[in-house]
C-alpha positions as CSV (number, residue, x, y, z in Angstrom):
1,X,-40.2,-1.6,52.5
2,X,-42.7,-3.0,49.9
3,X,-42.1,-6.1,47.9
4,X,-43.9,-8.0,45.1
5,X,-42.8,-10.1,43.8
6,X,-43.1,-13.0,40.8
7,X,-47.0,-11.9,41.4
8,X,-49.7,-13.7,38.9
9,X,-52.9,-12.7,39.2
10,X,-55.9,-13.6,37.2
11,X,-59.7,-13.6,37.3
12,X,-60.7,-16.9,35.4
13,X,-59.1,-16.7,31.7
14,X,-58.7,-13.0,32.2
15,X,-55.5,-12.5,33.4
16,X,-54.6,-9.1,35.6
17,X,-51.0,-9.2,36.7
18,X,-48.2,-11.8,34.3
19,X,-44.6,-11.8,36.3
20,X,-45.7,-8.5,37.6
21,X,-43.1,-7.2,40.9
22,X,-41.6,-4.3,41.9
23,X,-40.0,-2.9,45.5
24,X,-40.0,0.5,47.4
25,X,-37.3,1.3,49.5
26,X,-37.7,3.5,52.0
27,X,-34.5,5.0,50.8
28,X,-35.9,5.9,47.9
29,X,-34.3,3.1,45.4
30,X,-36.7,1.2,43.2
31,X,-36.7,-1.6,41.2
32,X,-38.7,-2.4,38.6
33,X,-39.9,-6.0,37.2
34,X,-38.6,-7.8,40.6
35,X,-39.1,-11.2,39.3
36,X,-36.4,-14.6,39.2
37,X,-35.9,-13.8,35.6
38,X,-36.1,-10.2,35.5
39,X,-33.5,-7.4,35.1
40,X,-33.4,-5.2,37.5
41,X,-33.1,-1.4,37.3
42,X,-32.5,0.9,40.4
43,X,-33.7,4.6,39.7
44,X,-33.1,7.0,42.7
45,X,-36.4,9.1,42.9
46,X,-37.1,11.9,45.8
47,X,-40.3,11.7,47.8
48,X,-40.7,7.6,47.5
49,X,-43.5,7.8,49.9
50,X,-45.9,9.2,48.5
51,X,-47.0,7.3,45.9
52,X,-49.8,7.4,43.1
53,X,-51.2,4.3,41.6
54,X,-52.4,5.3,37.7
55,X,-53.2,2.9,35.3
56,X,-56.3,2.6,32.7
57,X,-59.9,1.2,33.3
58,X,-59.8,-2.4,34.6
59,X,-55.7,-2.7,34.8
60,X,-55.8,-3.9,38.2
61,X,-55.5,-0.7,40.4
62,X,-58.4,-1.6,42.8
63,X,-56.8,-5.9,43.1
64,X,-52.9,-4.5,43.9
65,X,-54.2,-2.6,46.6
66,X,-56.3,-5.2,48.2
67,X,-53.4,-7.7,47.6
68,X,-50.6,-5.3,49.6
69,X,-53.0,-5.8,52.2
70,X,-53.3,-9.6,52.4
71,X,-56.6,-9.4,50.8
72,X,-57.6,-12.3,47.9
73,X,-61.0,-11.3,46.0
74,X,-62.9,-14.4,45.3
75,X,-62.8,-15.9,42.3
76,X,-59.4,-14.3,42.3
77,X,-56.1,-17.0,41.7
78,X,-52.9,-16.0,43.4
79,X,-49.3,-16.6,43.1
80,X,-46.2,-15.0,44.1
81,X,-44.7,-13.3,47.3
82,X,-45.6,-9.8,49.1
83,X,-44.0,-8.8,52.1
84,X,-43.9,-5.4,54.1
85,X,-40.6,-4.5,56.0
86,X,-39.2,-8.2,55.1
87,X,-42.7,-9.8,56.9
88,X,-44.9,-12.1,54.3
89,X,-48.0,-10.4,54.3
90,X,-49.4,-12.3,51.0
91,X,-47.2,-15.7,50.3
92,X,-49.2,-18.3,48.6
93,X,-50.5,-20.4,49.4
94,X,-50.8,-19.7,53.0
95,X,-53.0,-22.6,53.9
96,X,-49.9,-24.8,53.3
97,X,-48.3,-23.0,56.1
98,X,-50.2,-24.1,59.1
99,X,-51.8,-27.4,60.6
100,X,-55.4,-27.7,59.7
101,X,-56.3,-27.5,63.0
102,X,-54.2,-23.7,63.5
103,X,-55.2,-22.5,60.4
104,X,-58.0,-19.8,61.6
105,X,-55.7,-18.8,64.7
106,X,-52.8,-18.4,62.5
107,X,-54.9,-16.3,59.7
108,X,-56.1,-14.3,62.3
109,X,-53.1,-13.3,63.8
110,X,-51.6,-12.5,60.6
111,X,-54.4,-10.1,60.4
112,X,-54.4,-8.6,63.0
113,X,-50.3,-7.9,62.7
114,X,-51.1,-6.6,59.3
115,X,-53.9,-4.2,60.6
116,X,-51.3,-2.8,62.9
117,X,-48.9,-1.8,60.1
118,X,-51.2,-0.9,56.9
119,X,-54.7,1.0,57.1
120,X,-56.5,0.5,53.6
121,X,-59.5,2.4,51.9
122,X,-61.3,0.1,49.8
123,X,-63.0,2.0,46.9
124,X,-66.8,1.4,47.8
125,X,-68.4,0.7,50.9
126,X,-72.2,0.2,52.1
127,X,-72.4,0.2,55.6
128,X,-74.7,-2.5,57.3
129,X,-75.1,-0.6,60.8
130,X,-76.4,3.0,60.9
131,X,-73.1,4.1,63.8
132,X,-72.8,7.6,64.6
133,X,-69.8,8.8,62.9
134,X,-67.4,8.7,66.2
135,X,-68.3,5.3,66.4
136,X,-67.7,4.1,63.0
137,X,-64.4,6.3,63.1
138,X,-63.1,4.2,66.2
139,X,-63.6,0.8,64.0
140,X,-60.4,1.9,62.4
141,X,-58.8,1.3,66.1
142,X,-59.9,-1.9,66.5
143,X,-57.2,-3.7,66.7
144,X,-55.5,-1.2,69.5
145,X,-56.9,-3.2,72.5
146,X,-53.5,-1.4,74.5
147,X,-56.3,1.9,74.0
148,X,-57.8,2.9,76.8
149,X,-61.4,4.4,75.6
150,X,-60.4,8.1,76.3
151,X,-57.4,7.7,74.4
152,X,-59.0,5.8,71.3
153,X,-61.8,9.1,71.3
154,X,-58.8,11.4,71.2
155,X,-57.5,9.8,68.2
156,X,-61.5,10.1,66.7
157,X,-61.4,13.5,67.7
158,X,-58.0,14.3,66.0
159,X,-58.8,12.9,62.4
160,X,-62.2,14.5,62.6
161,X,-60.7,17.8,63.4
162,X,-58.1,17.0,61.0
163,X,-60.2,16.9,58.1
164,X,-62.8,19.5,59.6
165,X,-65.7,17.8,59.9
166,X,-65.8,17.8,63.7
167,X,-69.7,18.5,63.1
168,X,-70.6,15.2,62.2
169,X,-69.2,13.5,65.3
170,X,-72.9,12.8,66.5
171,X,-74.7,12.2,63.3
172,X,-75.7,8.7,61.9
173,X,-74.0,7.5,59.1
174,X,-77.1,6.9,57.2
175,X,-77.9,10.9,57.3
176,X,-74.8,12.4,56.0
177,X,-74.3,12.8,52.4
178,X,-71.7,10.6,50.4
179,X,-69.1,13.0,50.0
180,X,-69.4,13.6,53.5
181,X,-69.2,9.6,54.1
182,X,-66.1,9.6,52.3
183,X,-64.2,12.0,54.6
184,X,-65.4,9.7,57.6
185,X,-64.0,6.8,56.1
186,X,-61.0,9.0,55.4
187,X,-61.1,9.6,59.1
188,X,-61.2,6.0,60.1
189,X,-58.4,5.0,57.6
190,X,-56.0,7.8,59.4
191,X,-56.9,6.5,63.1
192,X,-54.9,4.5,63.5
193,X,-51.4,6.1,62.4
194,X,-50.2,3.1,60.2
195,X,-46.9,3.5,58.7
196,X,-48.4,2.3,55.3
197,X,-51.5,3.4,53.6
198,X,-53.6,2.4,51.0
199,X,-56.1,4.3,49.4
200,X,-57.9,3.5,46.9
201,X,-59.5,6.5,44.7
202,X,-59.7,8.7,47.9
203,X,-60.5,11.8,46.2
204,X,-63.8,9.8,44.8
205,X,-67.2,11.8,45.7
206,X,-65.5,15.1,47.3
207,X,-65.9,18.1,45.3
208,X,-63.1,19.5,43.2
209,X,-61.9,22.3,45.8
210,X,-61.6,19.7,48.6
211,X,-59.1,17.1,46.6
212,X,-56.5,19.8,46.1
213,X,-56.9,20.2,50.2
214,X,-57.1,16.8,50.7
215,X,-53.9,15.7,49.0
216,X,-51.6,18.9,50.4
217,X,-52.9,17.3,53.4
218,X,-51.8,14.1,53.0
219,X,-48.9,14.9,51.9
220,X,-47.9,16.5,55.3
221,X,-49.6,13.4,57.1
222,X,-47.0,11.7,54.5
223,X,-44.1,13.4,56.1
224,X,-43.4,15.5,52.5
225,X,-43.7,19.1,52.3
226,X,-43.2,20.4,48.8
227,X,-44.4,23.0,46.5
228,X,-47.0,21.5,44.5
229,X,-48.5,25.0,43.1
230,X,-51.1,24.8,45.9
231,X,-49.0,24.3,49.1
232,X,-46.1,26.8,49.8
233,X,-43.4,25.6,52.8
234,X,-45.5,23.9,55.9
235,X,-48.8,25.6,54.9
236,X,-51.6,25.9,52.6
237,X,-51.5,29.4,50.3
238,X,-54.1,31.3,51.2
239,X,-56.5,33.4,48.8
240,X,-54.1,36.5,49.6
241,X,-50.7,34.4,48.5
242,X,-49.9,34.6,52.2
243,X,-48.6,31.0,53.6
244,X,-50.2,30.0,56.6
245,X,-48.1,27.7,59.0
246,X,-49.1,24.2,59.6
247,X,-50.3,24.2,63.1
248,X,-53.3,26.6,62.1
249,X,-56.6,26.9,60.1
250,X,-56.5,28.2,56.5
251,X,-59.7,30.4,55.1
252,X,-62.0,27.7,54.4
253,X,-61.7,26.3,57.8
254,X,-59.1,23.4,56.9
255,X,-57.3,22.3,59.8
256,X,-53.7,22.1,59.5
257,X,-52.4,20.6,62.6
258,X,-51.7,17.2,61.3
259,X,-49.1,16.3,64.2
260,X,-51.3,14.2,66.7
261,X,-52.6,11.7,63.8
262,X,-49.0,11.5,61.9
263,X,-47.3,10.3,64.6
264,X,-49.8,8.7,66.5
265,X,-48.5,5.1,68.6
266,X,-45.2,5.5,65.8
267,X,-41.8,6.4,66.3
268,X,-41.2,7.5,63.2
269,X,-42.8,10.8,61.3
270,X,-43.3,9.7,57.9
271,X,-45.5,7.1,56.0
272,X,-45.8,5.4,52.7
273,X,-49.1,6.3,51.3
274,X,-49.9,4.5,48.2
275,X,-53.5,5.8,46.3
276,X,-55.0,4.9,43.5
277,X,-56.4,7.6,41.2
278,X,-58.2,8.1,37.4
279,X,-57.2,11.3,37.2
280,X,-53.8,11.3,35.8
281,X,-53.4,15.1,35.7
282,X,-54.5,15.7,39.2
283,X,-51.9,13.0,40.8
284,X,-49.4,15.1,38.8
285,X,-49.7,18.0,40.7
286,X,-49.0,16.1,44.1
287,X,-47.4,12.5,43.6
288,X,-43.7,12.3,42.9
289,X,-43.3,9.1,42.5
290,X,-46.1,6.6,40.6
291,X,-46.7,3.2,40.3
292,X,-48.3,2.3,36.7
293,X,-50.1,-0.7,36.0
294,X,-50.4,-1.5,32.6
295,X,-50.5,-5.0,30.0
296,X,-50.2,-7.3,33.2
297,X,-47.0,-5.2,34.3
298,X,-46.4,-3.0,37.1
299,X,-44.1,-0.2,36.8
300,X,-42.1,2.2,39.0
301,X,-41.7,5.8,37.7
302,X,-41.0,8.8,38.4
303,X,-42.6,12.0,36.9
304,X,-40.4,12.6,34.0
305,X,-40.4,8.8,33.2
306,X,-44.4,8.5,33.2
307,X,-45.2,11.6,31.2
308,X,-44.1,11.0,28.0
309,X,-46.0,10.7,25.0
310,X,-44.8,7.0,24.4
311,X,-45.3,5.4,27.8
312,X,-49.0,7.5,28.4
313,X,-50.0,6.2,25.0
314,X,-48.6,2.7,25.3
315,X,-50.1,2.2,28.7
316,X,-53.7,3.7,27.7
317,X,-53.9,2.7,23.9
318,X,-54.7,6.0,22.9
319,X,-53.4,9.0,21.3
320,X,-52.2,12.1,23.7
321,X,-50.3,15.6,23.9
322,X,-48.3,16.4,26.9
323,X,-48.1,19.6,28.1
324,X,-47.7,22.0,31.5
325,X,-49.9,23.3,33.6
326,X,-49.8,27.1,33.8
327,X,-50.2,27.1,37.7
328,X,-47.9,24.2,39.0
329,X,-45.8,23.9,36.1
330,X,-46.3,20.1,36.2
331,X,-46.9,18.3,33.2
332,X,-50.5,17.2,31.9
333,X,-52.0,14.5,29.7
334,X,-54.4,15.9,26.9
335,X,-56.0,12.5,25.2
336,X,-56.8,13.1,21.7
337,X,-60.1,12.0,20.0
């Protein structure tokens, strides 16, 4: 379970989150506005883990994520309470919480508790150390001292044949293109078999037929299988309309065996995978569930509650048409000039 709650956020005068909370339930209840004074609303809404996170330019998309993770920006003043599966990962201030002297020990620890529950994808990243891609991959294990090395490079292996790109295992970081960067990061963020993800614009730099595959993909990893227009029971639809089951290799080579990272070091098969994304239309065709940040607010909905007309418009400040999409008969946001 995910809680925020009574969260204030703000950047100098300009202010990102007012009162902002909400919680996710693993079964499936939300509630919005989880504040002292709020009202609360309880919505039952399928597929609660796999969660979008839409909101305009600048909303606070990028400072949520971070936050869920225990993460302050600087310059960034915090108040308010997040905890995952009742534990505080964000109470401020923390400082106040320790002796002086325990203060880095306890911070650490914290950190490394954390790290053991959530993997995050920060949106951009510049690497300092040219690693071979195996290498950086097993940073995402770093925590897992109870690894022996054999078992953390079965884990690398597994993500990297898991999103089929098992041929840059030996290639510098600093020689592989940035699309190709992204799925390594990718790689390093699934490592480690979290129960909670948080991606932030994963789909950024991969080209438009490798998102579709991407996010069938992570919806298995997710524990969900649904038909999305694209997906079709526990495969990926092949060119021929044939399903292909998800223990093989569709067309283009994407591997479908998704079993040794989803329940790697966990008991339990599925995760809560939280990513942020600009393109509304695309996280229509695969999230269920989204979390919209707009006016200092932050919103549970589900699909039929976010595409409307009235809340698209009121959360972007500009005119729209909704409409479906001919393939996966979800509905679309058209913005008008």
């Amino acid at each position: 379970m995910i809680e925020v709650k009574n969260l204030n956020a703000a950047f100098g005068k300009k202010i990102i989150f007012e009162n902002a909370g909400f919680r996710i339930n693993d079964g499936a209840v939300n509630e919005n506005n989880f504040s002292d004074n709020a009202i609360h609303t309880n919505e039952k809404i399928n597929s609660s883990n796999f969660i979008a996170l839409v909101g305009p330019n600048g909303a606070g998309k990028s400072t949520l994520l971070s936050l869920l993770d225990g993460i302050i920006s600087d310059g960034l003043s915090v108040t308010g309470q997040i905890s995952i599966d009742e534990k505080p990962v964000l109470e401020i201030p923390f400082e106040k919480k320790v002796q002086e002297r325990n203060k880095f020990h306890s911070k650490k620890t914290l950190r490394s508790e954390i790290a053991r529950k959530i993997s995050y994808l920060i949106q951009n990243e510049y690497p300092v150390w040219n690693l071979n891609v195996n290498d950086f991959v097993k940073t995402g294990l770093y925590v897992f001292d109870e690894l022996s090395e054999n078992e953390k490079l079965e884990r690398v292996k597994s993500v990297l044949k898991l999103l089929n790109i098992e041929e840059l295992s030996g290639k510098k970081i600093f020689n592989i293109s940035g699309g190709e960067f992204q799925k390594v990061r990718l790689a390093r963020t699934l490592a480690a078999g979290n129960e909670y993800l948080l991606l932030d614009e994963p789909a950024e730099n991969l080209d438009i037929a490798f998102q579709s595959e991407f996010f069938v993909q992570l919806k298995k990893i997710a524990g969900i299988t649904s038909d999305c227009g694209i997906s079709k029971d526990a495969g990926i639809t092949s060119d021929d309309g044939n399903s292909k089951d998800a223990s093989t290799m569709s067309d283009d080579g994407f591997v479908n065996d998704v079993r040794i990272v989803k329940n790697a070091g966990r008991a339990n098969s599925t995760r809560t995978i939280i990513f942020s994304i600009h393109d509304i239309n695309l996280a229509s065709n695969f999230a269920d569930r989204f979390l919209l940040i707009a006016d200092k607010k932050i919103q549970i909905l589900n699909r039929d509650q976010l595409f409307t007309e009235k809340v698209i418009e009121s959360a972007w400040h500009k005119k729209c048409r909704i409409f479906e999409h001919p393939v996966t008969k979800k509905p679309q946001v058209l913005f008008l000039d």
